[in-house]
MARGUFI-801742 format. One record per residue: x, y, z of N, C-alpha, C in turn; residue number from 1; chain; residue in three letters. Coordinates in nm, 4 decimals, padded with zeros to 6 digits, always signed. Each point is the difference from the previous one (the first is absolute). Layout:
<zadren><n_u>X</n_u><n_v>Y</n_v><n_w>Z</n_w><ca_u>X</ca_u><ca_v>Y</ca_v><ca_w>Z</ca_w><c_u>X</c_u><c_v>Y</c_v><c_w>Z</c_w><resi>NUM</resi><chain>A</chain><resn>ala</resn></zadren>
...
***
This chain:
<zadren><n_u>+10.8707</n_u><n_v>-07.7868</n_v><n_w>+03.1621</n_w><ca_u>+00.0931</ca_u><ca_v>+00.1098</ca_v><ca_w>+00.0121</ca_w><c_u>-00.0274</c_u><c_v>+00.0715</c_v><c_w>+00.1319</c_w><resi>1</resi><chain>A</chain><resn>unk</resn></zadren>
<zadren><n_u>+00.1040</n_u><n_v>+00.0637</n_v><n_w>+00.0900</n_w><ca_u>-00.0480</ca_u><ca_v>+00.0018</ca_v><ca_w>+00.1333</ca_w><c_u>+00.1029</c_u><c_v>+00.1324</c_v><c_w>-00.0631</c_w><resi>2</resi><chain>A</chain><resn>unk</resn></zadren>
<zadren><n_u>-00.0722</n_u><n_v>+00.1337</n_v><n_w>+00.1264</n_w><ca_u>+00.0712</ca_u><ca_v>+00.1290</ca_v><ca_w>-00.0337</ca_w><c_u>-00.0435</c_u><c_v>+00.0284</c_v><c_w>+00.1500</c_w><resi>3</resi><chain>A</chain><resn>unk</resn></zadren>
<zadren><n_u>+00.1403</n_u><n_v>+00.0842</n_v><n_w>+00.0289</n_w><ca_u>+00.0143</ca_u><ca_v>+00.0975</ca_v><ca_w>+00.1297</ca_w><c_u>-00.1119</c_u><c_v>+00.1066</c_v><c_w>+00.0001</c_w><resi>4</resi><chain>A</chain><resn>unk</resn></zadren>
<zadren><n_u>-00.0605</n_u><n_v>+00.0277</n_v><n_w>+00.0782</n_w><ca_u>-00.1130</ca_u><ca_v>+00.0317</ca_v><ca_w>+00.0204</ca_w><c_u>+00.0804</c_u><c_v>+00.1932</c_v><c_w>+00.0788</c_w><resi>5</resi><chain>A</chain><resn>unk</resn></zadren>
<zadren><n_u>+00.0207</n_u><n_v>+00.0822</n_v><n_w>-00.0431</n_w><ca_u>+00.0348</ca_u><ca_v>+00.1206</ca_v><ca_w>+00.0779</ca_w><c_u>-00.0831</c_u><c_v>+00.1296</c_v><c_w>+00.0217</c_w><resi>6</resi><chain>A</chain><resn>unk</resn></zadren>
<zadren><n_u>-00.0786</n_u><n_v>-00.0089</n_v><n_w>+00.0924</n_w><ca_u>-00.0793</ca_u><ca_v>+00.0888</ca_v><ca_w>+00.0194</ca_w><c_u>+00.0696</c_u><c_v>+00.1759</c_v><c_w>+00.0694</c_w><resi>7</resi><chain>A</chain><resn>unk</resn></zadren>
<zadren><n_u>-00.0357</n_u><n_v>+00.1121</n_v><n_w>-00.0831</n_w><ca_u>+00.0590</ca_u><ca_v>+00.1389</ca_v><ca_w>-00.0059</ca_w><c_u>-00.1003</c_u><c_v>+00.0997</c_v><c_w>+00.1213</c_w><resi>8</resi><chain>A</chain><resn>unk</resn></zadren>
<zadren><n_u>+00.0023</n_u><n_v>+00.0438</n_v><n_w>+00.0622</n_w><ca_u>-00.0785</ca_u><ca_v>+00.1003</ca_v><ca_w>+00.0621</ca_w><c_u>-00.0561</c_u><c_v>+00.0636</c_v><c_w>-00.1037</c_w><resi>9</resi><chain>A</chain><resn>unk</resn></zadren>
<zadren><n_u>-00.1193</n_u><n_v>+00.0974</n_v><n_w>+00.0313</n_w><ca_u>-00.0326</ca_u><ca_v>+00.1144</ca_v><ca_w>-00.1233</ca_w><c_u>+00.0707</c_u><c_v>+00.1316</c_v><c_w>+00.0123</c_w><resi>10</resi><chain>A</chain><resn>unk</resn></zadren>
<zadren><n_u>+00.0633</n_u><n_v>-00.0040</n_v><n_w>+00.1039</n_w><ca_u>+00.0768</ca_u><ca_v>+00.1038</ca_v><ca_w>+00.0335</ca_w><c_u>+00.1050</c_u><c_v>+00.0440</c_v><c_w>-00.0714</c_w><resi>11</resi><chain>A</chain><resn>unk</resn></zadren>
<zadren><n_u>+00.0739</n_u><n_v>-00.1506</n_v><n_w>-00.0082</n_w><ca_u>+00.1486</ca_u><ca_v>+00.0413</ca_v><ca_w>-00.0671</ca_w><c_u>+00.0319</c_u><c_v>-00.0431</c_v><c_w>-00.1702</c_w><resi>12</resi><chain>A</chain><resn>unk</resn></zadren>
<zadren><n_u>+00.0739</n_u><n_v>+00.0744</n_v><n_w>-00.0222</n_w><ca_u>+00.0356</ca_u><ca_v>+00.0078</ca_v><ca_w>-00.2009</ca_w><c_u>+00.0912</c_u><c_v>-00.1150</c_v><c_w>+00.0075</c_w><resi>13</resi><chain>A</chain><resn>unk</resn></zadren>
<zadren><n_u>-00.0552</n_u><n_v>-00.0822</n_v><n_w>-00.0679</n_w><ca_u>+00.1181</ca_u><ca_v>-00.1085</ca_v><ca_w>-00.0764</ca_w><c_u>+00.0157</c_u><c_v>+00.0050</c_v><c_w>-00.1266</c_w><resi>14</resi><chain>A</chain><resn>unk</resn></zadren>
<zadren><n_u>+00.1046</n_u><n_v>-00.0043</n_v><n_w>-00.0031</n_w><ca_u>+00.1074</ca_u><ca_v>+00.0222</ca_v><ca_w>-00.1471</ca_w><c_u>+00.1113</c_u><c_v>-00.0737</c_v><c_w>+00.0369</c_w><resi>15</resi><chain>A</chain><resn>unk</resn></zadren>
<zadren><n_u>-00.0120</n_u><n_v>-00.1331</n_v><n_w>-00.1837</n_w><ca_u>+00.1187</ca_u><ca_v>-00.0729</ca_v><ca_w>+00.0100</ca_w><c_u>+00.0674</c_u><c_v>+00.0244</c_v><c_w>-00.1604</c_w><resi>16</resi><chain>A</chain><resn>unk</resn></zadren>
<zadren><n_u>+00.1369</n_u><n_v>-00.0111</n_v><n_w>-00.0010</n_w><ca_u>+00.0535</ca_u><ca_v>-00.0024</ca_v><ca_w>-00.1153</ca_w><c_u>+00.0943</c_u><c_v>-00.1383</c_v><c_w>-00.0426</c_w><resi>17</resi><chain>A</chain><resn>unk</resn></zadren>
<zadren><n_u>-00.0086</n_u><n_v>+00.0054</n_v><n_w>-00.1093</n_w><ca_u>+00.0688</ca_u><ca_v>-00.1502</ca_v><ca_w>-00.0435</ca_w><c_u>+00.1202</c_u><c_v>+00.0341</c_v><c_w>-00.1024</c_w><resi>18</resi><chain>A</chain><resn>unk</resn></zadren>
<zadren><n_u>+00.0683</n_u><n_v>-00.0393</n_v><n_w>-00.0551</n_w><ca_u>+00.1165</ca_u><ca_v>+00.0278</ca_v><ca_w>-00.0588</ca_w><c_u>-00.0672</c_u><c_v>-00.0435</c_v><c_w>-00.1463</c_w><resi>19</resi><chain>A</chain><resn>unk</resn></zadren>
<zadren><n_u>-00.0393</n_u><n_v>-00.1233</n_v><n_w>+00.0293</n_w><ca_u>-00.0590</ca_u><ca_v>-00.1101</ca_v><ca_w>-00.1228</ca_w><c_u>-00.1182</c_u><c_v>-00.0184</c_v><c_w>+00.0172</c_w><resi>20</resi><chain>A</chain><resn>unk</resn></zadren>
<zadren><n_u>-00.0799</n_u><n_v>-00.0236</n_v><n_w>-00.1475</n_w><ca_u>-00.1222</ca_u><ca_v>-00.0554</ca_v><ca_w>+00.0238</ca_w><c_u>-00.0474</c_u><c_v>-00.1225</c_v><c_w>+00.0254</c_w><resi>21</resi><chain>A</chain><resn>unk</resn></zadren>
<zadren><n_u>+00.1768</n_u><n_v>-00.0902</n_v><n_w>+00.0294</n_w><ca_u>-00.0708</ca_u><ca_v>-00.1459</ca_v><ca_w>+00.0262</ca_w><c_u>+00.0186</c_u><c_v>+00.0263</c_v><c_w>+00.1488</c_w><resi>22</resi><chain>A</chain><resn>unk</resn></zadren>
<zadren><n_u>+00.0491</n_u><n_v>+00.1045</n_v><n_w>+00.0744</n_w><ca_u>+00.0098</ca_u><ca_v>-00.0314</ca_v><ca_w>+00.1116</ca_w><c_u>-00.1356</c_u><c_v>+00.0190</c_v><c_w>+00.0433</c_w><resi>23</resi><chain>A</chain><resn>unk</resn></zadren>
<zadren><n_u>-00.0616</n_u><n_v>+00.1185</n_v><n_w>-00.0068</n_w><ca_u>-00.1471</ca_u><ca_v>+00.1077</ca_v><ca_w>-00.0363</ca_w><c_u>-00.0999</c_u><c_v>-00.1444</c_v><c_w>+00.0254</c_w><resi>24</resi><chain>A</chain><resn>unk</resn></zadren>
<zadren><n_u>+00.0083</n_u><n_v>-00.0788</n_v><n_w>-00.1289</n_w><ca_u>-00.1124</ca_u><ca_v>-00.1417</ca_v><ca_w>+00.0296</ca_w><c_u>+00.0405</c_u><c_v>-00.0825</c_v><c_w>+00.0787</c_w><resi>25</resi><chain>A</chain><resn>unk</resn></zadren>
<zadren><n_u>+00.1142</n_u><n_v>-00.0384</n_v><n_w>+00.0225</n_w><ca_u>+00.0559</ca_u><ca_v>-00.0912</ca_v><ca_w>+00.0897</ca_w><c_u>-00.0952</c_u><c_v>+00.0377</c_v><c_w>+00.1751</c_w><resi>26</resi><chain>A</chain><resn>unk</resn></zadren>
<zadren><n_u>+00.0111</n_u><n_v>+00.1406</n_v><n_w>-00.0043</n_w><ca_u>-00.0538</ca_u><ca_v>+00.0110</ca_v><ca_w>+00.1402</ca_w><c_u>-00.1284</c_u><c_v>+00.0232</c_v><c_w>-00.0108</c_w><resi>27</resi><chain>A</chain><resn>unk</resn></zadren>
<zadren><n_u>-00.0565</n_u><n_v>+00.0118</n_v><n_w>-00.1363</n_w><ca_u>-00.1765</ca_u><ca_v>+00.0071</ca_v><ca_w>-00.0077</ca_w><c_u>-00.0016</c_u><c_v>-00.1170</c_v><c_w>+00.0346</c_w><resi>28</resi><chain>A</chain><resn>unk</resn></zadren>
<zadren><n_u>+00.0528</n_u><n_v>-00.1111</n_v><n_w>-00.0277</n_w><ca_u>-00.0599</ca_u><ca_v>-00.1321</ca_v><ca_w>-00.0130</ca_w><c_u>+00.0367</c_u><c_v>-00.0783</c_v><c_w>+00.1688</c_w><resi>29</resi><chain>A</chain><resn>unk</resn></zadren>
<zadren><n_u>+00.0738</n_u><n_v>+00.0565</n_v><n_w>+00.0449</n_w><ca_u>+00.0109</ca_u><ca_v>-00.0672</ca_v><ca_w>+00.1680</ca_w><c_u>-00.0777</c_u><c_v>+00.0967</c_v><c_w>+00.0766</c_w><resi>30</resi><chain>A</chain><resn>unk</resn></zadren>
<zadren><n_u>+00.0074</n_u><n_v>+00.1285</n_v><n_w>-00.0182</n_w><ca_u>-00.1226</ca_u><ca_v>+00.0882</ca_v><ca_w>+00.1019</ca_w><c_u>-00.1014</c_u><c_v>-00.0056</c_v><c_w>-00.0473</c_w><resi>31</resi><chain>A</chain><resn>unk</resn></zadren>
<zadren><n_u>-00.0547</n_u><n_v>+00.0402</n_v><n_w>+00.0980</n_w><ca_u>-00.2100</ca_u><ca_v>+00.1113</ca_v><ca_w>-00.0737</ca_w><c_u>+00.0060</c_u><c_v>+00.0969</c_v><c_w>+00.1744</c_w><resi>32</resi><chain>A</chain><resn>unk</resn></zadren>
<zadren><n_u>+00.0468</n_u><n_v>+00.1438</n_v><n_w>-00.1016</n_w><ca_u>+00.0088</ca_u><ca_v>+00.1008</ca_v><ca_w>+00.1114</ca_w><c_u>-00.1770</c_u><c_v>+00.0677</c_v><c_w>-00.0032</c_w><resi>33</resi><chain>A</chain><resn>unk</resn></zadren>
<zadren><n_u>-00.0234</n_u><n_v>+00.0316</n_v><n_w>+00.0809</n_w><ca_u>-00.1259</ca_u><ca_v>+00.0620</ca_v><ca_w>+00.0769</ca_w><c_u>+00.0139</c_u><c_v>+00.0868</c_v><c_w>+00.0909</c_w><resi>34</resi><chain>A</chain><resn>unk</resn></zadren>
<zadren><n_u>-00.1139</n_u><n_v>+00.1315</n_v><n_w>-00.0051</n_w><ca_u>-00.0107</ca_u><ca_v>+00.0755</ca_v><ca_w>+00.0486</ca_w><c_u>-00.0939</c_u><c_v>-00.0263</c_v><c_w>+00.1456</c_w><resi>35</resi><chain>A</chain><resn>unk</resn></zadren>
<zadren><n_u>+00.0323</n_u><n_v>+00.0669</n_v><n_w>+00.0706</n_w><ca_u>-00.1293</ca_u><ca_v>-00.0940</ca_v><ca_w>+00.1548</ca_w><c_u>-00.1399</c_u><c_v>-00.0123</c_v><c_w>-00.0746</c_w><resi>36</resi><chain>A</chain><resn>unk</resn></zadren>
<zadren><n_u>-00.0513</n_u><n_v>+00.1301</n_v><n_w>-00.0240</n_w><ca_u>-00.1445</ca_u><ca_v>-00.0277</ca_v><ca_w>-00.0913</ca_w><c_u>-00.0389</c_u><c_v>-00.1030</c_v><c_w>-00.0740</c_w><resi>37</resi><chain>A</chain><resn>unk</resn></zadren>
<zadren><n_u>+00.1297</n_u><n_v>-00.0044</n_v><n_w>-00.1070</n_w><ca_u>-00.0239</ca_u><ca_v>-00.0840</ca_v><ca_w>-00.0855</ca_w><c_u>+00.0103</c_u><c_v>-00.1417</c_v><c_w>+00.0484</c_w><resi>38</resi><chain>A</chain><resn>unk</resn></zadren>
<zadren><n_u>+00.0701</n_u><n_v>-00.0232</n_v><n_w>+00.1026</n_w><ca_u>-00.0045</ca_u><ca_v>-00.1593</ca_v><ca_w>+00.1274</ca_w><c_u>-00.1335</c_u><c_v>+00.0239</c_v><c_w>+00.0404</c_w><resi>39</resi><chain>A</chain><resn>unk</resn></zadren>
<zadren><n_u>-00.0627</n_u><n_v>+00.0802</n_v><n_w>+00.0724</n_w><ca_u>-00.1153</ca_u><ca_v>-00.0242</ca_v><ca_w>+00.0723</ca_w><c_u>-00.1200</c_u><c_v>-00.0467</c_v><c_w>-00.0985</c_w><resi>40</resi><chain>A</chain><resn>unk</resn></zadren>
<zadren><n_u>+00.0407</n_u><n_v>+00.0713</n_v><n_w>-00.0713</n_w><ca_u>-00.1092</ca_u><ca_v>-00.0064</ca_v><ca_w>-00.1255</ca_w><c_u>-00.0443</c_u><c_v>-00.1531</c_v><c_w>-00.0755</c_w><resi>41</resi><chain>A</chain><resn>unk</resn></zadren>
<zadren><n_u>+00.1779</n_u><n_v>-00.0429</n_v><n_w>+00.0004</n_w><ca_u>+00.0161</ca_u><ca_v>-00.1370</ca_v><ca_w>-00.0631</ca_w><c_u>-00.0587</c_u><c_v>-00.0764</c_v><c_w>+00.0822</c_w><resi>42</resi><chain>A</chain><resn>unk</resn></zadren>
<zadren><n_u>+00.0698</n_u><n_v>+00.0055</n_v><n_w>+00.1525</n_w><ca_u>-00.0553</ca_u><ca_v>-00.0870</ca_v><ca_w>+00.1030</ca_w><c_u>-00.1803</c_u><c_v>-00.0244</c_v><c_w>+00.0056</c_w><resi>43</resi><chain>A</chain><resn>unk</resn></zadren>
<zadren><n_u>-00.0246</n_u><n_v>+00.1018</n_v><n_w>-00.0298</n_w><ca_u>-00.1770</ca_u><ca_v>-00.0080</ca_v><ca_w>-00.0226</ca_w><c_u>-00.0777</c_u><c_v>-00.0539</c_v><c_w>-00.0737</c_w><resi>44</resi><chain>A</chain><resn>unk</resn></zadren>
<zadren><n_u>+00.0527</n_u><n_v>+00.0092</n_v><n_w>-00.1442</n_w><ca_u>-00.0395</ca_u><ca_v>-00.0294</ca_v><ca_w>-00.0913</ca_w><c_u>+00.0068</c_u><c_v>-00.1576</c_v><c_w>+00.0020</c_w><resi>45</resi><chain>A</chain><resn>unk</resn></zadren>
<zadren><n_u>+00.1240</n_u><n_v>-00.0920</n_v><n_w>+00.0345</n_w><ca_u>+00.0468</ca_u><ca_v>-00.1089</ca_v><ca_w>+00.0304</ca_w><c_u>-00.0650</c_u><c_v>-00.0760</c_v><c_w>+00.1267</c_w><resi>46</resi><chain>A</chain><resn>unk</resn></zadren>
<zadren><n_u>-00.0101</n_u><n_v>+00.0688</n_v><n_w>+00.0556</n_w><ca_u>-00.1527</ca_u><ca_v>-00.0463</ca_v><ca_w>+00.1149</ca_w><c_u>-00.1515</c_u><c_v>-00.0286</c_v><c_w>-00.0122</c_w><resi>47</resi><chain>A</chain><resn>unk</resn></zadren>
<zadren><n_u>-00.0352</n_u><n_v>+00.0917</n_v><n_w>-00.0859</n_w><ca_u>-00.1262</ca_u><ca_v>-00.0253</ca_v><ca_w>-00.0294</ca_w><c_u>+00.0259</c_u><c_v>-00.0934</c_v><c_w>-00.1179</c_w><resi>48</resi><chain>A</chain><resn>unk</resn></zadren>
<zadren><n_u>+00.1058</n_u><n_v>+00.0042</n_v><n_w>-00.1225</n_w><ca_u>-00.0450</ca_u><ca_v>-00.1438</ca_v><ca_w>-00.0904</ca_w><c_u>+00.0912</c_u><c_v>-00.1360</c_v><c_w>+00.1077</c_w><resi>49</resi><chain>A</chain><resn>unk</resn></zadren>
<zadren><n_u>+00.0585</n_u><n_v>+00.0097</n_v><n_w>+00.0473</n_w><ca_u>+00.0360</ca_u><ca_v>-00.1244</ca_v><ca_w>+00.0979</ca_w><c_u>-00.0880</c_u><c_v>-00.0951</c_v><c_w>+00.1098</c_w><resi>50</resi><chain>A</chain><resn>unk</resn></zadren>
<zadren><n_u>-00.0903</n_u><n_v>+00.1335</n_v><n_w>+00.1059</n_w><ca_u>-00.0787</ca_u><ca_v>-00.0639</ca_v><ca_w>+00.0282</ca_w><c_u>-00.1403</c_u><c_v>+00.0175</c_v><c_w>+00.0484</c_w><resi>51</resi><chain>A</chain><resn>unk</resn></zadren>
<zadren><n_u>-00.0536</n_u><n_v>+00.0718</n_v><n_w>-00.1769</n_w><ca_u>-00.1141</ca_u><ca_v>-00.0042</ca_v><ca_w>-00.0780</ca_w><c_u>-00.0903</c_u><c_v>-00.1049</c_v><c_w>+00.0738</c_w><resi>52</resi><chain>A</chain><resn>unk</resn></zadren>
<zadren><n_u>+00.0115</n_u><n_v>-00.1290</n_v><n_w>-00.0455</n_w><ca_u>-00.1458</ca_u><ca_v>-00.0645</ca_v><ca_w>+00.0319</ca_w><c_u>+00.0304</c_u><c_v>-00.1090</c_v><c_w>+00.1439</c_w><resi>53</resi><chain>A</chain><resn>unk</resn></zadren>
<zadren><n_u>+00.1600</n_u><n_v>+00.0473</n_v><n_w>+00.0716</n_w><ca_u>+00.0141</ca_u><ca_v>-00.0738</ca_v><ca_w>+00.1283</ca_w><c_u>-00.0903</c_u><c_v>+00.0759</c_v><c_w>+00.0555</c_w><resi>54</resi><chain>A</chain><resn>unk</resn></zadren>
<zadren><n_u>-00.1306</n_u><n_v>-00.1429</n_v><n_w>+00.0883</n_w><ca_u>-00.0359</ca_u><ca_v>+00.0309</ca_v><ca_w>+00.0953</ca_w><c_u>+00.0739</c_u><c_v>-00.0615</c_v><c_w>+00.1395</c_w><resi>55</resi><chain>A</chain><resn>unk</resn></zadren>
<zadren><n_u>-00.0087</n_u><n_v>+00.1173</n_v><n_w>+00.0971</n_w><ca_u>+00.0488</ca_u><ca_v>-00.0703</ca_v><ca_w>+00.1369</ca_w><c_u>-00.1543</c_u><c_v>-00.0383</c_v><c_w>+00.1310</c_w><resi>56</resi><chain>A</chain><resn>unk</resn></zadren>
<zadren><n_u>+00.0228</n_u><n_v>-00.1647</n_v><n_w>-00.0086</n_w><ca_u>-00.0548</ca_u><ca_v>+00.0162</ca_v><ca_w>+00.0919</ca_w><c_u>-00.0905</c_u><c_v>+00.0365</c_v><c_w>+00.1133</c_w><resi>57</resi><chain>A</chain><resn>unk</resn></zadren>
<zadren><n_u>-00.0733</n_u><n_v>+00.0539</n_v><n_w>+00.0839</n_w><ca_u>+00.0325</ca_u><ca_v>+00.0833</ca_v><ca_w>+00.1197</ca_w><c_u>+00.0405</c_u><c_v>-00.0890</c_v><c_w>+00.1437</c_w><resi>58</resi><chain>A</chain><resn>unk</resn></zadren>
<zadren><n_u>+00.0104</n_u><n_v>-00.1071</n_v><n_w>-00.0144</n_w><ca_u>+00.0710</ca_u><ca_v>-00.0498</ca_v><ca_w>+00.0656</ca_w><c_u>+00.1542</c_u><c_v>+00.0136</c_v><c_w>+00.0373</c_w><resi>59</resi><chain>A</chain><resn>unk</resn></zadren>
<zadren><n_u>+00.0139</n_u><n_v>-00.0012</n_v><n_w>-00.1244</n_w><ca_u>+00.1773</ca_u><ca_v>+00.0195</ca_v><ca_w>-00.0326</ca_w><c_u>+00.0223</c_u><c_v>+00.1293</c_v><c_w>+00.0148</c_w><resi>60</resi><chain>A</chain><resn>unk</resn></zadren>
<zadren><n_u>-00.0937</n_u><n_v>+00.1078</n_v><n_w>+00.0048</n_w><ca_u>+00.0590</ca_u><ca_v>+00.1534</ca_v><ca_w>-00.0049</ca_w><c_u>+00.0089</c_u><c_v>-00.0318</c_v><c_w>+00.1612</c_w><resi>61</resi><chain>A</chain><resn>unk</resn></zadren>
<zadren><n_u>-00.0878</n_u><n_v>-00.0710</n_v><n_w>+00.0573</n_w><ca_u>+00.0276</ca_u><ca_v>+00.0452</ca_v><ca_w>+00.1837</ca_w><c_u>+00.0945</c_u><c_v>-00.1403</c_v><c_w>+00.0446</c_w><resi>62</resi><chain>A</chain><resn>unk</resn></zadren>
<zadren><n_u>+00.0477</n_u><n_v>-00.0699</n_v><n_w>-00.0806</n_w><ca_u>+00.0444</ca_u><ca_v>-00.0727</ca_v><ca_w>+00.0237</ca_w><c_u>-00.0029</c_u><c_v>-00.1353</c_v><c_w>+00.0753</c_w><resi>63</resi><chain>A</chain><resn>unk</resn></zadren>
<zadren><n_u>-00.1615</n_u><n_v>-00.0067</n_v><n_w>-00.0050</n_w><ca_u>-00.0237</ca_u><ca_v>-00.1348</ca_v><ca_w>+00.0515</ca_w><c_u>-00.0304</c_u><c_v>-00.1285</c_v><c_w>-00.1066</c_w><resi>64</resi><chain>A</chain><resn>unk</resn></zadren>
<zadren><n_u>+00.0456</n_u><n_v>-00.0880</n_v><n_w>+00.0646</n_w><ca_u>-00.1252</ca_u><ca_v>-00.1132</ca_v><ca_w>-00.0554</ca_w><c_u>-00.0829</c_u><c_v>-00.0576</c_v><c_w>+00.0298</c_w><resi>65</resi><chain>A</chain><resn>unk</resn></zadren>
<zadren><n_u>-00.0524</n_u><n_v>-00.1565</n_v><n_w>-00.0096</n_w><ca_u>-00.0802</ca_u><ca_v>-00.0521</ca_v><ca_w>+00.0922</ca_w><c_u>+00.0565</c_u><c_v>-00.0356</c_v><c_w>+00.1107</c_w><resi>66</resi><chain>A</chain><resn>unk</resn></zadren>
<zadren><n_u>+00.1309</n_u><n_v>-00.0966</n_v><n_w>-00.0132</n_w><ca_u>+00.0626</ca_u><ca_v>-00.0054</ca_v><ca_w>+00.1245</ca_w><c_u>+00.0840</c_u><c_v>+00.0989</c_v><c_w>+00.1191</c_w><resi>67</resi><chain>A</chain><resn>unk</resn></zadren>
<zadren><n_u>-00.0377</n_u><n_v>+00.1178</n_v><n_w>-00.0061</n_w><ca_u>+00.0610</ca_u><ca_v>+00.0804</ca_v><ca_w>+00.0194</ca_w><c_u>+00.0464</c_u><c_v>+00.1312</c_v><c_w>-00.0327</c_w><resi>68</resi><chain>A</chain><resn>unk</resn></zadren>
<zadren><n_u>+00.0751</n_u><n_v>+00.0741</n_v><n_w>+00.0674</n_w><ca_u>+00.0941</ca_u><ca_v>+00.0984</ca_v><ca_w>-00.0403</ca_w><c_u>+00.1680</c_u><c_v>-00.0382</c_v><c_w>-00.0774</c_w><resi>69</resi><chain>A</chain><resn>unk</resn></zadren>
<zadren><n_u>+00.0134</n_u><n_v>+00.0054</n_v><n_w>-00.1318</n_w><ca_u>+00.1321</ca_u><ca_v>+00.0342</ca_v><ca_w>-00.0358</ca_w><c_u>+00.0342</c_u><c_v>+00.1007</c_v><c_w>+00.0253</c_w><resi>70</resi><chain>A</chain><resn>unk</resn></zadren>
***
């Protein structure tokens, strides 16, 4: 299931109204609205379990190898 991703400032009030409640889920189920905090927050959290036990390198952080510079 893939959902629009809409990130809100903390600044500004969002308020939506629906006529129906299938419309109401219809758009729970294609968005996931977020507040910036609540993005930065996610983004973090999703970083450290993503890449938890990647180690880099230190070759690859400066970008060499043996033969060279990539």
């Amino acid at each position: 299931m893939k959902k629009k991703v809409v990130i809100i400032s903390d600044k500004v009030a969002f308020y939506m109204r629906f006529s129906t409640e299938e419309q109401a889920n219809t758009f729970k189920e294609n968005y996931l609205i977020l507040r910036e905090s609540e993005a930065r927050n996610l983004f973090e959290e999703l970083k450290q379990l993503l890449f938890k036990n990647e180690k880099i390198p230190n070759l690859l952080k400066e970008g060499v190898d043996n033969n060279g510079i990539f």
